[in-house]
mmCIF file of the C-alpha atoms, coordinates in Angstrom:
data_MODEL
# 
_entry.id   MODEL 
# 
loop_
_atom_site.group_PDB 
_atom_site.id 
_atom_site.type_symbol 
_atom_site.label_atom_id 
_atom_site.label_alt_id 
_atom_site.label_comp_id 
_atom_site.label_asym_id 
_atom_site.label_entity_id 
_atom_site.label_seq_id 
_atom_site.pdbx_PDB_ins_code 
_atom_site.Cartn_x 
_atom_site.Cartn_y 
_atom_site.Cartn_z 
_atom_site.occupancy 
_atom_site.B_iso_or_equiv 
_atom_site.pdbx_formal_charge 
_atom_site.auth_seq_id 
_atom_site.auth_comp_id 
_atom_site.auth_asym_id 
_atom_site.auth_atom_id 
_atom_site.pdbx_PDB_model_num 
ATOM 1  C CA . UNK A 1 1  ? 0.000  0.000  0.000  1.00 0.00 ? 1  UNK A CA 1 
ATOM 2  C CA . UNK A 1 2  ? 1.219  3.549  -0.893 1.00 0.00 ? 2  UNK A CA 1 
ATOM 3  C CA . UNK A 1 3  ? 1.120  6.792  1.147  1.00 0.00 ? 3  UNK A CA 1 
ATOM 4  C CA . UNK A 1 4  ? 1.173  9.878  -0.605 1.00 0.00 ? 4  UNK A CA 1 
ATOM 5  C CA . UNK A 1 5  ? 3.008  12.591 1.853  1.00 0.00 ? 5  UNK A CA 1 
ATOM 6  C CA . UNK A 1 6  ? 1.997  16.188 1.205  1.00 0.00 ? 6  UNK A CA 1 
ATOM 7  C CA . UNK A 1 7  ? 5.325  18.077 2.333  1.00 0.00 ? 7  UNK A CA 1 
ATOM 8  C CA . UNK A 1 8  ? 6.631  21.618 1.942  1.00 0.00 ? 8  UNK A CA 1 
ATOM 9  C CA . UNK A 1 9  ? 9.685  23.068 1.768  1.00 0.00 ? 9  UNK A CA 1 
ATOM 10 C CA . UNK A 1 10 ? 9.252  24.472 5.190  1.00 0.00 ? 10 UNK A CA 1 
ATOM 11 C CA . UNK A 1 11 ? 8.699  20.869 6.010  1.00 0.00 ? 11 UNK A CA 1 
ATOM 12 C CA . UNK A 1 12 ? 11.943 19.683 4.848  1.00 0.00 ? 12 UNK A CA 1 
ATOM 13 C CA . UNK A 1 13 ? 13.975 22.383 6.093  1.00 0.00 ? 13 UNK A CA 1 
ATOM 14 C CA . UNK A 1 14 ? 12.895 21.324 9.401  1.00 0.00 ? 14 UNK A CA 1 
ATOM 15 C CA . UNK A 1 15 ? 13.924 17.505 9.015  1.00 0.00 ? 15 UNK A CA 1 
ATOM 16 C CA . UNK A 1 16 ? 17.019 18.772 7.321  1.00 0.00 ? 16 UNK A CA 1 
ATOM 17 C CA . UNK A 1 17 ? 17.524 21.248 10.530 1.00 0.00 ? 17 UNK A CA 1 
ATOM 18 C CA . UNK A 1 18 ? 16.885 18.887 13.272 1.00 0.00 ? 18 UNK A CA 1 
ATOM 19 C CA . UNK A 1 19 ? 19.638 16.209 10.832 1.00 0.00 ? 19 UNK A CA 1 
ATOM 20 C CA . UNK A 1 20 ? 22.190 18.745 11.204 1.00 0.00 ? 20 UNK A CA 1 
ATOM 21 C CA . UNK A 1 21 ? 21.298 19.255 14.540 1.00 0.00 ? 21 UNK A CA 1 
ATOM 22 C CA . UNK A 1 22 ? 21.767 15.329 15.402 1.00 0.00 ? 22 UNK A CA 1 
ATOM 23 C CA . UNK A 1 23 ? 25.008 14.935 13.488 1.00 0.00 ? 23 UNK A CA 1 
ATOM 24 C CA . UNK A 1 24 ? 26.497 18.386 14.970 1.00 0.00 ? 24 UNK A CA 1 
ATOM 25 C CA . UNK A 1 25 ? 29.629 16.374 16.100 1.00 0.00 ? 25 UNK A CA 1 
ATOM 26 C CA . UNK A 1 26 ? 30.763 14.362 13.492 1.00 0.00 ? 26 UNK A CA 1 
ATOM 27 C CA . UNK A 1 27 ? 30.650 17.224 10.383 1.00 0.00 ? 27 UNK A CA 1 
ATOM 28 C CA . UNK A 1 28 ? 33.627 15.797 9.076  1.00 0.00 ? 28 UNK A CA 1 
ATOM 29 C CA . UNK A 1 29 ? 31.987 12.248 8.236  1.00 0.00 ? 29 UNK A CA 1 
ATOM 30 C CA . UNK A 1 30 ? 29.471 13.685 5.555  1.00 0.00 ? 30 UNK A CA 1 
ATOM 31 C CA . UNK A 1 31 ? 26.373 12.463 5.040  1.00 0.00 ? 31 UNK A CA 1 
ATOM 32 C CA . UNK A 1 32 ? 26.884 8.423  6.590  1.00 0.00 ? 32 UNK A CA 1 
ATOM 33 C CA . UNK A 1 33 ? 24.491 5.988  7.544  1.00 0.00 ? 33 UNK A CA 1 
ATOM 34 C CA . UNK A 1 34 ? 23.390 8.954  10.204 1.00 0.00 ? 34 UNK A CA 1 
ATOM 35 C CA . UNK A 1 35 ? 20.966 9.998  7.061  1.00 0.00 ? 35 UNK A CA 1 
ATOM 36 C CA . UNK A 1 36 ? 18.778 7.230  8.750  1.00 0.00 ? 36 UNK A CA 1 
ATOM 37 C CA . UNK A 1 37 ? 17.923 9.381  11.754 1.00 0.00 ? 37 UNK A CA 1 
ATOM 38 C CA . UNK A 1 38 ? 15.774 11.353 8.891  1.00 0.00 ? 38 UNK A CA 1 
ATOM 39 C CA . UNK A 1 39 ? 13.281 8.737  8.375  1.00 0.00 ? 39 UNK A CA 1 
ATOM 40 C CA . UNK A 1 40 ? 12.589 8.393  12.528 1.00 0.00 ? 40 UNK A CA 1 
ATOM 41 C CA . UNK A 1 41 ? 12.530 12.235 13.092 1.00 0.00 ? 41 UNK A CA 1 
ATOM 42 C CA . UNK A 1 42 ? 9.588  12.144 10.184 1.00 0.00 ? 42 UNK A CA 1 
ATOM 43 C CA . UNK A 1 43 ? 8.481  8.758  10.578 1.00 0.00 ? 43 UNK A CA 1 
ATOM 44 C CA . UNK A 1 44 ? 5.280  7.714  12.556 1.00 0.00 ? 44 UNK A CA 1 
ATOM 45 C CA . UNK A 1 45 ? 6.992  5.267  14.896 1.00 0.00 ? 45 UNK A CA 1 
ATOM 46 C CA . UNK A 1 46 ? 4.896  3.935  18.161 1.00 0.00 ? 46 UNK A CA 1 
ATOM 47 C CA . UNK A 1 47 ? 5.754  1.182  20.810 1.00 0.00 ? 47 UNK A CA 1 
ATOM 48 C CA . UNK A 1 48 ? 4.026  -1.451 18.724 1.00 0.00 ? 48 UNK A CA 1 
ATOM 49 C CA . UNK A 1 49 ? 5.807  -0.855 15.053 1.00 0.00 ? 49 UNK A CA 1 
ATOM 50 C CA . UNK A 1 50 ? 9.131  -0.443 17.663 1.00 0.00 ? 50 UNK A CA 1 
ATOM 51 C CA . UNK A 1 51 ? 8.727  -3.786 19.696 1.00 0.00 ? 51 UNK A CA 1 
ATOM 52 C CA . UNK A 1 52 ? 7.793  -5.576 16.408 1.00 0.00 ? 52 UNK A CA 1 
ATOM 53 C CA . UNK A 1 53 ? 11.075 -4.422 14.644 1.00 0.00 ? 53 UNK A CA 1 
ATOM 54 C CA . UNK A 1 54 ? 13.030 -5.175 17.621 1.00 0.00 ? 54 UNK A CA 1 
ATOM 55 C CA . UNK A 1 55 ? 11.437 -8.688 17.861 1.00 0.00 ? 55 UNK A CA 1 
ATOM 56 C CA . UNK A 1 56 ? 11.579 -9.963 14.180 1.00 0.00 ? 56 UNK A CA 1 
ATOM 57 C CA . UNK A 1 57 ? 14.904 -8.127 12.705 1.00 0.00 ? 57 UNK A CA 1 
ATOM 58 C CA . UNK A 1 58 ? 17.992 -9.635 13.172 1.00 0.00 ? 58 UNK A CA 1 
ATOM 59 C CA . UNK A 1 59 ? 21.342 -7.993 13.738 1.00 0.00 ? 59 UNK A CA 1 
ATOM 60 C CA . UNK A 1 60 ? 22.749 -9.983 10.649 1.00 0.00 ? 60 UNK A CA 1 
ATOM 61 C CA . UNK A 1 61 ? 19.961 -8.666 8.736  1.00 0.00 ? 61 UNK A CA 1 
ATOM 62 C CA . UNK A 1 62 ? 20.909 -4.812 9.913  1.00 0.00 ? 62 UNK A CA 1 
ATOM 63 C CA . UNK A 1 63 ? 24.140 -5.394 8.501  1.00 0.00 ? 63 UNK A CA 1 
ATOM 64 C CA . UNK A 1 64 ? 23.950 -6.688 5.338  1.00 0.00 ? 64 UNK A CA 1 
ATOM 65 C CA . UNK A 1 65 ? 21.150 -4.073 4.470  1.00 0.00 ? 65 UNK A CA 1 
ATOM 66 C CA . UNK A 1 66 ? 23.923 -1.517 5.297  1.00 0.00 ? 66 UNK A CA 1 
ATOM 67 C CA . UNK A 1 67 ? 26.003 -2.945 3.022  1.00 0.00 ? 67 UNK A CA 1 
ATOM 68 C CA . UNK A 1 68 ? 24.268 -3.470 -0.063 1.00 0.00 ? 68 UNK A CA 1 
ATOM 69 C CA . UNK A 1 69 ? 22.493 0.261  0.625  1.00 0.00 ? 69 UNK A CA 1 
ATOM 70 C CA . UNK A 1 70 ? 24.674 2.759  2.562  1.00 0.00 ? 70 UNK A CA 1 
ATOM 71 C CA . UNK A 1 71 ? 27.720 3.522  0.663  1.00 0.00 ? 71 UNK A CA 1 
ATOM 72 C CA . UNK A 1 72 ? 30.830 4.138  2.614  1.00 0.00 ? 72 UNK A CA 1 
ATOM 73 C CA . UNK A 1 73 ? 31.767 7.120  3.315  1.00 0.00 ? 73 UNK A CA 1 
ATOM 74 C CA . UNK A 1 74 ? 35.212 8.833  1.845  1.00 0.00 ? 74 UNK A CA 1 
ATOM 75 C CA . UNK A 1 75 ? 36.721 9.554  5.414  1.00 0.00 ? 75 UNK A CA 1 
ATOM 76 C CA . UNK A 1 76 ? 36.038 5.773  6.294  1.00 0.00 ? 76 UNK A CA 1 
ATOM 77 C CA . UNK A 1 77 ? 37.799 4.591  2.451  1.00 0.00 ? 77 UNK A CA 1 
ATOM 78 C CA . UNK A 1 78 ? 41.019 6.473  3.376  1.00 0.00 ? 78 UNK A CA 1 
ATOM 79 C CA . UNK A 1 79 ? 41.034 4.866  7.324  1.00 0.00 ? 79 UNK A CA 1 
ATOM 80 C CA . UNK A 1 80 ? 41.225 1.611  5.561  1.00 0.00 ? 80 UNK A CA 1 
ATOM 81 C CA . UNK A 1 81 ? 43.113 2.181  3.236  1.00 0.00 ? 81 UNK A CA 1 
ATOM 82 C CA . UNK A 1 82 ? 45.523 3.914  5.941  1.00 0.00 ? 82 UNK A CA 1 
ATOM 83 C CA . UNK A 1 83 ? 45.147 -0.088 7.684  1.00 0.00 ? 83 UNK A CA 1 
ATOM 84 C CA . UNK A 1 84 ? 46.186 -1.593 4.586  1.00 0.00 ? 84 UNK A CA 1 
ATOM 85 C CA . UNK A 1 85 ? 49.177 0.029  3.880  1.00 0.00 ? 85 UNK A CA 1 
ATOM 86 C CA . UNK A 1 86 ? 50.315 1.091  7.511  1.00 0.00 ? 86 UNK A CA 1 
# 
């Protein structure tokens, strides 16, 4: 089923404020997997959507979603590349 979301700029300046706001101390990582804060300041989250995630998602799960769908970011390519080769 589809929702259609009526949203304004106003609206998104907002999410985009209270974003910034959340990732204050860690400017220098960009926009990281943090970006998923966005959909729980705007989402419609209640105890019973929360315990059912909680009970039926698996950590394993969590992980390898985040790595087929959050790129990484170019502050966490050069630490690695720093491991490699140091």
């Amino acid at each position: 089923m589809e929702k259609t979301v009526c949203c304004s700029s106003d609206i998104i300046e907002s999410c985009f404020g209270k974003y910034r706001e959340l990732v204050r101390g860690n400017q220098s990582m960009g926009i990281s997997d943090l970006r998923l804060c966005i959909a729980a300041i705007t989402g419609n989250c209640n105890s019973e959507s929360t315990r059912s995630a909680m009970e039926n998602v698996k950590t394993e799960d969590i992980r390898n979603w985040r790595r087929e769908k959050i790129p990484v970011t170019l502050p966490a390519e050069k630490r690695n590349l720093l491991k490699k080769t140091g």
